[in-house]
N, C-alpha and C positions, 0 to 999 in steps of 0.2 A: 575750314570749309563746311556749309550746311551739306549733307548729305545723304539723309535721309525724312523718305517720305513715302507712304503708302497709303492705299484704300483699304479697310476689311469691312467687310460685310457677314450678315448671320441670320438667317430666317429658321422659325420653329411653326410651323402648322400643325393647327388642333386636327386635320384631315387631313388625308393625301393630296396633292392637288399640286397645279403642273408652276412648281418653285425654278426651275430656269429661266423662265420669263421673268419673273418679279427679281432673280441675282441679276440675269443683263441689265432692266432697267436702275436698277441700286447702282449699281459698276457704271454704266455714264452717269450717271451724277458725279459719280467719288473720281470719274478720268483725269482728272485736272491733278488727282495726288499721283497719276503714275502714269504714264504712257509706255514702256521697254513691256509688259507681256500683262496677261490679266487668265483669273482660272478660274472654275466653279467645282463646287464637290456637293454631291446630292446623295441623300440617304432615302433610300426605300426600300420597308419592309428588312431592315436588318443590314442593308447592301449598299457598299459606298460606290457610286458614279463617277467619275470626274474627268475634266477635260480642260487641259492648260498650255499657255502658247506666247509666244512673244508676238506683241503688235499691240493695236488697238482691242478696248472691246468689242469694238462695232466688224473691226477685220477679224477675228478669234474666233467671236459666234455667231457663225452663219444659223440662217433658220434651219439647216439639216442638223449640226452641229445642237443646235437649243433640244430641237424635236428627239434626238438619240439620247440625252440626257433623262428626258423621260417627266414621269412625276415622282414626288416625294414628299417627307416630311419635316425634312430636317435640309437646309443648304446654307455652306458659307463661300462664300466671295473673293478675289484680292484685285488689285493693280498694283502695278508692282514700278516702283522707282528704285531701283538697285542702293542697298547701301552696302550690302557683302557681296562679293561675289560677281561671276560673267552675267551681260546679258543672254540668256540663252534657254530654251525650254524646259530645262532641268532643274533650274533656279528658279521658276517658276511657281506660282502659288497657287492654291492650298498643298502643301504636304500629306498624301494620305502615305500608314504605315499600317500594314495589316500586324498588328499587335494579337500573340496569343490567347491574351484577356478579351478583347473588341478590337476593331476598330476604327484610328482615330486620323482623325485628318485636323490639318492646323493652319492658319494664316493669321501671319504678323505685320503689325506695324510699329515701328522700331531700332532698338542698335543697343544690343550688346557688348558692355565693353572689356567682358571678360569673355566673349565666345573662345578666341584660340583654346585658351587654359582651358576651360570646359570642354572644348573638342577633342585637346590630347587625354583628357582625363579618360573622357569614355571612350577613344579608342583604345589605349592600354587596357579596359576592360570589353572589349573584344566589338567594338561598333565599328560599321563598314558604313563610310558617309559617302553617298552620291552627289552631295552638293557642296558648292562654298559656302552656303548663305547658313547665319546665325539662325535663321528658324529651325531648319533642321538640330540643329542642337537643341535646342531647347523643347524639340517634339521628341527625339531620344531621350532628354534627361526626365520628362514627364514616363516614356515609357518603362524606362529603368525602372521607376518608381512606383509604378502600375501594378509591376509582377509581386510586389510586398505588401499591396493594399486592399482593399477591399470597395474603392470604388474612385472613378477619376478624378471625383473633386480630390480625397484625401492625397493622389499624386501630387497634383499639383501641389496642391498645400508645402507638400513633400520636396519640391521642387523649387519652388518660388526662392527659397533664402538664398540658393544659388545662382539665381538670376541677378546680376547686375547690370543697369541700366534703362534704357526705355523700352516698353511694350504695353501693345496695347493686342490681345488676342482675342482670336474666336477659334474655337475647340468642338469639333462636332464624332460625335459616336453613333452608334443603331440608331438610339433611341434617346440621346439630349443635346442640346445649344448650349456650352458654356463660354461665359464673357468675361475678360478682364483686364485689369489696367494694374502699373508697375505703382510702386508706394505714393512716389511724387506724380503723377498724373502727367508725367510729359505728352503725351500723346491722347490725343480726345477718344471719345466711344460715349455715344449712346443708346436708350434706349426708346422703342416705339411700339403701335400694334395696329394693325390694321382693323379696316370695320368689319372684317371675316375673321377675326383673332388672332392672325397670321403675330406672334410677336418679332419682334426687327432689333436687331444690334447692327450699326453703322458708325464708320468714325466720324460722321459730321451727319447733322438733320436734313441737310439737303437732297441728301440719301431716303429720307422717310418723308420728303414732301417728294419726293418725283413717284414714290408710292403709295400719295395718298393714306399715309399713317401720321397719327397723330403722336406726338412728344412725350413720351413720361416723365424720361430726366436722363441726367449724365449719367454714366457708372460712376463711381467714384474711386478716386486713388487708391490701390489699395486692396480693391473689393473685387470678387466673383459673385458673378451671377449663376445659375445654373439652369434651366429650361427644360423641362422634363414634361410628360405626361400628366403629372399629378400638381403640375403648375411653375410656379418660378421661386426662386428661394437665391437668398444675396447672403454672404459672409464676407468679412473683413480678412486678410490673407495680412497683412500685416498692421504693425500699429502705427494710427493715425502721423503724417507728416503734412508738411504746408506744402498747399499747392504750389505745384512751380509747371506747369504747364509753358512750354516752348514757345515765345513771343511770337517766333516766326510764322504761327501758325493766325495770330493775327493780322502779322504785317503784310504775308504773301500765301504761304499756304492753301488755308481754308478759304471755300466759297464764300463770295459776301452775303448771300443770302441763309447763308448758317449759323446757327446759336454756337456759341461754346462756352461751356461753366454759364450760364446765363445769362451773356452777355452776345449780344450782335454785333457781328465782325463786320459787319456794313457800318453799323455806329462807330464801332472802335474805330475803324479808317478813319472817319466821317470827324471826328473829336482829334485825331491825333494831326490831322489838316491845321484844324483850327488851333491847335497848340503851336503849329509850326508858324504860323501867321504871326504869332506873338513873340516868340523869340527869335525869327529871321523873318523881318518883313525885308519887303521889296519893292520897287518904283517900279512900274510894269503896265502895261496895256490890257493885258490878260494874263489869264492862270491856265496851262495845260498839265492835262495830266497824263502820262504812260499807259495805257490801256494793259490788263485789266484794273490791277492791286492799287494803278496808282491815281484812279478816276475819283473814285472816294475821300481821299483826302487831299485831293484837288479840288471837289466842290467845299471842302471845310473852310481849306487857303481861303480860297473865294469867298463864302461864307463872311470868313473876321474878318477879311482885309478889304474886303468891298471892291474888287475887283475884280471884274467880270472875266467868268467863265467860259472859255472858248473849246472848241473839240478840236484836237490838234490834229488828230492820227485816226486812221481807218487801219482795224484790223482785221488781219486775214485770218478769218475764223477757223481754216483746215490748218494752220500750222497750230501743231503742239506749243507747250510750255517751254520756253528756251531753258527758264532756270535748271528746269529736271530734264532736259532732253542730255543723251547722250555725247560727251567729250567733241567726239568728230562730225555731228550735224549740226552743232551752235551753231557756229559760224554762218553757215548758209542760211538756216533759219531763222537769224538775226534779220538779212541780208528782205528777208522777204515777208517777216513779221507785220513791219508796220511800213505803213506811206502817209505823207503828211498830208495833212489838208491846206493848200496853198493858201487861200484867199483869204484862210484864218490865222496865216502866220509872217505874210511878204508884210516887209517895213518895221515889224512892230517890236515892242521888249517884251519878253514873256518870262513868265514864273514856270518852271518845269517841274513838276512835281511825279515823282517818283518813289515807291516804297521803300527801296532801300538798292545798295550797291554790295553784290559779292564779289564779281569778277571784274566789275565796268566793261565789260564786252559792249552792253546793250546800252549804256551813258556814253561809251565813246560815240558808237554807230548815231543813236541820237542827236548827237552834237554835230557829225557831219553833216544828216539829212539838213537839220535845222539851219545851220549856216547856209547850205548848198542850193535853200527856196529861199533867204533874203531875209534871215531874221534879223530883226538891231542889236537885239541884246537878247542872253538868253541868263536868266535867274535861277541856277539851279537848284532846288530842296529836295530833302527827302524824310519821308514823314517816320523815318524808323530810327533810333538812336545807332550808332557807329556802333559797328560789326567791327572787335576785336580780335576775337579771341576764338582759338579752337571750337567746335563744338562734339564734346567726348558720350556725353548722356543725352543726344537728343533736347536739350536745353540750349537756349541762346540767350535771352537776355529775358530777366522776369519783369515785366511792364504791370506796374500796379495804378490802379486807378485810371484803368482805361475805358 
């Protein structure tokens, strides 16, 4: 089962200047990667802020809440879709640790598949963990590392070999933004700057256009960035592997209006429709597709097979993401997700096109609606190759030539 998925976010301003505003508007954009709690952590003047919560962002930070946070110079972000761990406040993101060196506050997107081993490690050497969640380890094993070193990057550095798995992190101290991503680049991040210099780490671009910042590029697998006063400085933390970045993140994941590795996840849908056209066509009236992930390569279908595209389904825009919502509200929010559009589905055979199937919750529910207003026929596809297998490393199937 997929199950994991997060927002980070990371802003570095050349000035103080009031960084709350600019982490909430980042965090709705990235909501769609996490709805169970969302946090922000602000540095000013030396001084870590922060304030963390399960719910929406939009429920979390109230305008009293943003305004108490204050200004600063330095803020990183989360939304949090549980892959360790309760839902519950405490498990919540960013992790700040008041470390005798600095300090450091942390949010991850990711899964470690060695955290247990590493959790008993360091508490045999005398760590008291407050949380379930894998980032906390991996914000101890940096600090462990901290007290031998001479400055955060060389922790990490320090730290990184011990890490197995996906992550993609944002690291914030007094005074710098550090950014980075695991060897194979499972998990996205990049990079932006606003027209005030404000610099922006986010795991998806859709993140730096809702901010009005422009794109510079991905991090790269592999690499740390670092963010300081005296500018930005990027080093390789390990040696060069193939990308293998989580398909998933094309098929459903990420926004469609987002880049990743330089490639448009609105294309990628949009292509992988029209591959489906070709090695499953269909005799059909029209082509629908599942609102959101599965619109896109519904108009592809359409596209190759010249079969006109119909809107099948109106979605209810307040209900969350079913794939990432919590075990015990699926069901209901399946229930009240989607409603069809009658007059675009009585009598006729339709092509249904859908991104992909984990649980079939939402393919069965589908299939009643659809029978239940009068369809003839219904053509199932789905534009994402067959879900096998475990997924251990945040990796699900590496789609080349998308």
């Amino acid at each position: 089962m997929v199950k994991e998925e997060c927002g980070v976010f990371g802003a570095f301003a050349p000035t103080s200047t009031q960084l709350a505003p600019l982490a909430y508007n980042a965090l709705c954009a990235l909501q769609h990667r996490g709805q169970e709690g969302c946090g922000i952590a602000l540095t000013h003047k030396g001084h870590i802020t922060y304030y963390k919560n399960t719910g929406l962002v939009s429920e979390v930070f109230t305008p009293t809440i943003l305004e108490r946070l204050g200004q600063g110079e330095i803020c990183i972000g989360h939304v949090r879709y549980g892959t360790t761990g309760e839902n519950n406040r405490t498990n919540t993101q960013p992790i700040v640790l008041n470390h005798i060196k600095e300090p450091i506050a942390i949010a991850h997107n990711g899964n470690l598949v060695n955290s247990l081993a590493l959790r008993y490690e360091l508490e045999l050497k005398g760590c008291i963990f407050h949380t379930s969640s894998d980032t906390e380890v991996i914000a101890y094993l940096i600090a462990k590392h901290r007290l031998h070193t001479s400055s955060l990057e060389e922790a990490i550095l320090a730290a990184v070999p011990s890490l197995q798995g996906a992550y993609s992190l944002v690291i914030m101290t007094a005074d710098k933004l550090i950014a980075l991503r695991d060897c194979f680049g499972f998990r996205p991040l990049c990079l932006g700057q606003t027209p005030s210099g404000t610099y922006i780490v986010a795991s998806e671009s859709c993140a730096l256009d809702a901010l009005g910042a422009s794109f510079i590029r991905d991090i790269d697998p592999g690499e740390m960035v670092s963010i300081d006063s005296s500018g930005l400085h990027a080093c390789s933390l390990t040696p060069k592997q193939e990308r293998k970045i989580c398909s998933f993140e094309y098929i459903y994941f990420a926004r469609g209006d987002s880049m990743l590795e330089g490639k448009s996840v609105h294309l990628a849908r949009l292509r992988a429709g029209e591959y489906l056209a070709q090695i499953a066509p269909a005799q059909a009236d029209v082509v629908v597709g599942v609102p959101d992930s599965g619109i896109d390569a519904a108009l592809g279908y359409s596209r190759a097979s010249k079969i006109p595209y119909a809107l099948g389904f109106i979605k209810n825009r307040y209900i969350t993401r079913t794939f990432i919502a919590p075990e015990q509200e699926r069901t209901e929010k399946l229930r009240l997700k989607l409603n069809p559009i009658i007059p675009n589905l009585q009598g006729k055979k339709i092509v249904l096109i859908d991104d992909s199937i984990v649980r079939g919750n939402t393919t069965k529910r589908l299939a009643q609606l659809l029978r239940g207003v009068g369809v003839q026929e219904i053509h199932m596809r789905i534009s994402s190759p067959p879900f096998l297998h475990p997924c251990f490393m945040g990796q699900t199937l590496i789609l080349k030539n998308i």
